[in-house]
C-alpha positions as CSV (number, residue, x, y, z in Angstrom):
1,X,-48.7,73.7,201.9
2,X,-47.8,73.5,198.5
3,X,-47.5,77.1,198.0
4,X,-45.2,77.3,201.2
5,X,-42.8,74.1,199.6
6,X,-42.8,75.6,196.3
7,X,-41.5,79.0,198.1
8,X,-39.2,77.6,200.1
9,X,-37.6,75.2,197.8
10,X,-37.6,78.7,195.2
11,X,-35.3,80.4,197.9
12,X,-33.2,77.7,198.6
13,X,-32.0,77.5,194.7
14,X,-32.0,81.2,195.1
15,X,-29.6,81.1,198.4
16,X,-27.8,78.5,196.4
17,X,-27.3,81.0,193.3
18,X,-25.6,83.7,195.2
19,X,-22.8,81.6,197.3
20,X,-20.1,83.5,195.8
21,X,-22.1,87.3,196.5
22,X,-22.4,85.8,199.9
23,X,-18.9,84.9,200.3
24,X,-17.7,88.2,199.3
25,X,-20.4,90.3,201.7
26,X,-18.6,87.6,204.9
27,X,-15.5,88.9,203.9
28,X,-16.7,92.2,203.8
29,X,-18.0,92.1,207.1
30,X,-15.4,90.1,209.2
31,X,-12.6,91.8,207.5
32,X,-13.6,95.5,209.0
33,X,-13.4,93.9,212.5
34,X,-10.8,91.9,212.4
35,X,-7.7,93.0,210.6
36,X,-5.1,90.3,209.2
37,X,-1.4,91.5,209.8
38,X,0.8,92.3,207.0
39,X,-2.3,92.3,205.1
40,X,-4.2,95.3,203.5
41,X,-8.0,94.9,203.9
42,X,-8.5,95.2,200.4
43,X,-5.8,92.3,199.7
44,X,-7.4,90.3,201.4
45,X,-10.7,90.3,200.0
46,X,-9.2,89.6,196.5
47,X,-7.5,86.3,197.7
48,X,-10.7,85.3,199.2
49,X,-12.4,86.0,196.0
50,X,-9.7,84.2,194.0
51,X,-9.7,81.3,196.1
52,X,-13.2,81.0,196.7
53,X,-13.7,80.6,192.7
54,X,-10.9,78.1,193.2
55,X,-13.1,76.1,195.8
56,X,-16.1,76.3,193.7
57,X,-14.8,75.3,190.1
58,X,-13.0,72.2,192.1
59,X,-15.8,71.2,193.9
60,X,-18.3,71.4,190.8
61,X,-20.2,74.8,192.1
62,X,-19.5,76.2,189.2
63,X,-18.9,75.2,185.6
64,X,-15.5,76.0,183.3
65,X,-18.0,77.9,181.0
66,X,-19.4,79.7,184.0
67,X,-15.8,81.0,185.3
68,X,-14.8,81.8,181.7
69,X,-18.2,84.4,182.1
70,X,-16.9,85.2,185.2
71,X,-13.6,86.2,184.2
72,X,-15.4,88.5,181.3
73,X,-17.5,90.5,183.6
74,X,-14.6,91.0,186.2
75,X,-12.6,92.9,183.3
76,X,-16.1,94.2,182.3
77,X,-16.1,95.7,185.6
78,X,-13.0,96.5,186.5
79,X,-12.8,99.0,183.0
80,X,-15.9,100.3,184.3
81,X,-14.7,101.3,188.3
82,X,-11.1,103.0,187.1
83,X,-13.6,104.9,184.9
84,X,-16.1,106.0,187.2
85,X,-13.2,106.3,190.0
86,X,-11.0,108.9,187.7
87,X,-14.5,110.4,187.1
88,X,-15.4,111.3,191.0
89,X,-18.6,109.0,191.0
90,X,-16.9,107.2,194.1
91,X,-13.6,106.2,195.3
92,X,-11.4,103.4,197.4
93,X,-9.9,105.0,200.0
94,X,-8.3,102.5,202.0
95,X,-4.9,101.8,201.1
96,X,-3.8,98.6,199.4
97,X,-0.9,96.5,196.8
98,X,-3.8,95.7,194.3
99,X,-5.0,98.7,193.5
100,X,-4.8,99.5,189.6
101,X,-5.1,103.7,189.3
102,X,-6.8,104.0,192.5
103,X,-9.1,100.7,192.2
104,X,-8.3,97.7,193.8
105,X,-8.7,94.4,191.6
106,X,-11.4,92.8,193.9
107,X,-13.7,95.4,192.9
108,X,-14.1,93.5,189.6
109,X,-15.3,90.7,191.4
110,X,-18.2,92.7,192.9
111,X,-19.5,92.3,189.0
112,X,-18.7,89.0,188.7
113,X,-20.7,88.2,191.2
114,X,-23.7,89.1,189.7
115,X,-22.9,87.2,186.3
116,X,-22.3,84.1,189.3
117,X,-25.6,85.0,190.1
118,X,-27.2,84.6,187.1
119,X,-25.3,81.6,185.8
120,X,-26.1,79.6,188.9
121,X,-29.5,80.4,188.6
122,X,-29.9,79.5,184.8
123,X,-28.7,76.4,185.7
124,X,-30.6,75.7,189.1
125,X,-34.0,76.9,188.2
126,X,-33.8,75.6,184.4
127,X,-34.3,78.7,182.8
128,X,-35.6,79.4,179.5
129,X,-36.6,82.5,177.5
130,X,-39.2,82.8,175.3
131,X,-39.6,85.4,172.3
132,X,-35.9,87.0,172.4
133,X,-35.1,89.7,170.4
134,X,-32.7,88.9,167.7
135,X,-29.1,89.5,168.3
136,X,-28.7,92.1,165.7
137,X,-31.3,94.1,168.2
138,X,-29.9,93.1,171.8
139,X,-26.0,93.2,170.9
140,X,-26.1,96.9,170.0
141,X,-28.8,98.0,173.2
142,X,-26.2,96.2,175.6
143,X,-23.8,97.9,173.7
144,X,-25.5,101.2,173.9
145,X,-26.5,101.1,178.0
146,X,-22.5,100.1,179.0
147,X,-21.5,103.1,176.6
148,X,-24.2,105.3,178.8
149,X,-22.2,104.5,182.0
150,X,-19.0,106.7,180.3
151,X,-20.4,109.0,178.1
152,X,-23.2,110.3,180.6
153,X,-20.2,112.4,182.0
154,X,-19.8,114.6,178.9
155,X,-22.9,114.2,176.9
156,X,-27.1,113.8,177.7
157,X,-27.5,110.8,179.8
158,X,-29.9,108.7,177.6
159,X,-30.5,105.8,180.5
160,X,-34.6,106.9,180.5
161,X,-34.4,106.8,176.3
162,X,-32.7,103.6,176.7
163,X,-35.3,102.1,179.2
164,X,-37.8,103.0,176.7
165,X,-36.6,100.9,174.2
166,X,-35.7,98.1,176.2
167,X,-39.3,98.2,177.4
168,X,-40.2,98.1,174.0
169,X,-37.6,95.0,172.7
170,X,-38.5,93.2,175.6
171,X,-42.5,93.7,176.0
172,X,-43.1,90.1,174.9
173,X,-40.3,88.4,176.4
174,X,-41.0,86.1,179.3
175,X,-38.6,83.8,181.5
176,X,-39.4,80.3,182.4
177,X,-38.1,78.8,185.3
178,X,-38.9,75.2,187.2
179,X,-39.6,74.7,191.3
180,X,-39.4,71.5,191.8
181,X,-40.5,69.7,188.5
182,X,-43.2,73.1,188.2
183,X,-42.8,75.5,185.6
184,X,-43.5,79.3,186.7
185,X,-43.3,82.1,184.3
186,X,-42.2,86.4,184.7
187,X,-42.4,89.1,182.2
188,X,-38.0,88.9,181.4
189,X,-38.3,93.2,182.3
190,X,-40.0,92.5,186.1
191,X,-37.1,90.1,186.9
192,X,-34.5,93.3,185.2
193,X,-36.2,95.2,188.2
194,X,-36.2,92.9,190.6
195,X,-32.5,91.8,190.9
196,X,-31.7,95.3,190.2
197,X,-33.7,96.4,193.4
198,X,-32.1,93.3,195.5
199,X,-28.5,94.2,194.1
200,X,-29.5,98.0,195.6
201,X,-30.2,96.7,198.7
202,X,-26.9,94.6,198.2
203,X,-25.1,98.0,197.4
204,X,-26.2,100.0,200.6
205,X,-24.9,97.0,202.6
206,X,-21.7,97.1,200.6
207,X,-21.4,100.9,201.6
208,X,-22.0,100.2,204.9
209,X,-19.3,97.3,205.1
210,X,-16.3,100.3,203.0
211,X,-16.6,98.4,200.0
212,X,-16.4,101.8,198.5
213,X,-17.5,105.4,199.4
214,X,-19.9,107.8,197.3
215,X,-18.8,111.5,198.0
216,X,-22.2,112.0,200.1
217,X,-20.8,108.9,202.1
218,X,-17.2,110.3,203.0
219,X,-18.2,111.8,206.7
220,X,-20.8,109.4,207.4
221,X,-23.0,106.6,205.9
222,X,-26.4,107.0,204.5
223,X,-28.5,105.6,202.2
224,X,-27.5,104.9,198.5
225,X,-29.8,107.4,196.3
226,X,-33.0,105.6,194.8
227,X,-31.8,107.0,191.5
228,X,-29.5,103.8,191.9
229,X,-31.5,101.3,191.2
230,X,-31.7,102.8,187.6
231,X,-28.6,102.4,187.1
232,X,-28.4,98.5,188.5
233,X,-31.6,97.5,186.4
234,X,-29.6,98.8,183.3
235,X,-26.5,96.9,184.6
236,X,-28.5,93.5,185.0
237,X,-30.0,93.9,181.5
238,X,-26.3,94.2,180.4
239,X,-25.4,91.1,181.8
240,X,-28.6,88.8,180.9
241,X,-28.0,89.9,177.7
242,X,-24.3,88.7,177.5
243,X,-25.2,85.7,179.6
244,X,-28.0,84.8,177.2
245,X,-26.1,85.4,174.0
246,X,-23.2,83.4,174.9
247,X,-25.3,80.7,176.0
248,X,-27.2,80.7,172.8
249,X,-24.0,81.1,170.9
250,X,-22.4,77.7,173.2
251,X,-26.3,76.0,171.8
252,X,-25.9,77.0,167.9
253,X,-22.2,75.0,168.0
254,X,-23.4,72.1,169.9
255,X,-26.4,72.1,167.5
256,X,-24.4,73.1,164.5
257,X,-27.4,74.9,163.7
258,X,-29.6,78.1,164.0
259,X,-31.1,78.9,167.5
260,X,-34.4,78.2,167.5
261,X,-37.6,79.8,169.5
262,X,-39.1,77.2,172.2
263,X,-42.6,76.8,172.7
264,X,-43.9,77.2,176.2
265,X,-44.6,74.1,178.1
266,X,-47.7,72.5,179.0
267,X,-46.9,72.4,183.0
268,X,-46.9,76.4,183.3
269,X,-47.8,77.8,186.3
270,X,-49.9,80.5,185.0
271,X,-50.4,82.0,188.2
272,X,-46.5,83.1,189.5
């Protein structure tokens, strides 16, 4: 029974965590059925966005610091898709008045809602991270893997030669979370995988819904290539590491001092 509690109360924080991914996937999926007059599809999807980070700020969902993330990885992602649009790796086809060079502006949101993801959880599950690299180390690799995502297009894609040496910067690191006054612990690269697997499986629903079409999708759906998930793991690592620096940067103010490396706590759960 106390397996079964600690499970469920884990994937209730988690269901909590992704409230705004969910509200973006029921607008996705109402607003193909039902259209909204005088309204482009893709319109609407950015007011619902807007105005659900409205209701969530007001109602204490989410933090000031947390939307100010938010905001970040929405431009983040909104460089990235008028990139990779231009580029042929997908497109927008409907029609709509927010569309900036062929992308509409919600699309920046489908970013931001994994930063939401993350912040949430931080803060839910009370994590904490043990043996981070330094930031002279993490700042450039970050660097380096959001460069990959443009310059893979003209030049060798070095995503594998960047996997290896996050592998290697992050073989010791391990996250800490709490269930329920419990403290788990996983290796910081099997959670990289992990949300970059779910946000794959997010991504073929997505496709499914016309949140945006890959060339092999344009006469029919099918199933986003594994290769994918590749590319999401890399994209996660980007934004734990901005997450995590900007939290650690937020601590070194407060404390007016250096960050400082936390041992791990007696109640670990060895076994998670």
């Amino acid at each position: 029974m106390g397996f079964l509690k600690q499970l469920f109360a884990f994937g209730f924080q988690q269901a909590m965590s992704c409230i705004f991914p969910a509200v973006i996937f029921l607008t996705l999926a109402i607003s193909k059925t039902v259209e909204v007059p005088f309204l482009y599809r893709y319109d609407l999807i950015l007011l619902v966005c807007i105005f659900a980070q409205i209701v969530m700020y007001k109602t204490g969902l989410e933090t000031k610091d947390e939307l100010k993330v938010i905001a970040v990885f929405h431009l983040i992602g909104l460089m990235l898709e008028i990139y990779k649009v231009r580029m042929g790796s997908w497109a927008y086809p409907e029609e709509a008045w927010s569309k900036v060079l062929g992308v509409p502006l919600y699309s920046g949101f489908m970013y931001a809602s994994v930063a939401s993801y993350l912040c949430q959880a931080w803060r839910r599950l009370n994590i904490r991270l043990y043996h981070w690299p330094m930031s002279l180390l993490t700042v450039p690799l970050g660097a380096a893997i959001y460069l990959n995502f443009f310059t893979h297009h003209f030049i060798y894609d070095f995503r594998w030669v960047l996997t290896a040496a996050l592998f290697a910067m992050f073989f010791k690191t391990y996250v800490e979370y709490s269930v329920l006054g419990v403290r788990h612990r996983m290796p910081l690269v099997l959670s990289y995988f992990l949300i970059g697997f779910f946000i794959w499986v997010a991504e073929n629903i997505a496709t499914f819904l016309g949140a945006w079409q890959y060339p092999n999708q344009q006469q029919a759906w099918s199933l986003v290539h594994l290769g994918k998930i590749s590319s999401w793991f890399l994209l996660v690592i980007i934004s734990f590491i901005i997450v995590a620096q900007l939290k650690h940067v937020k601590e070194v103010l407060q404390a007016g001092k250096g960050i400082q490396i936390q041992p791990p706590s007696d109640n670990l759960d060895t076994t998670s």
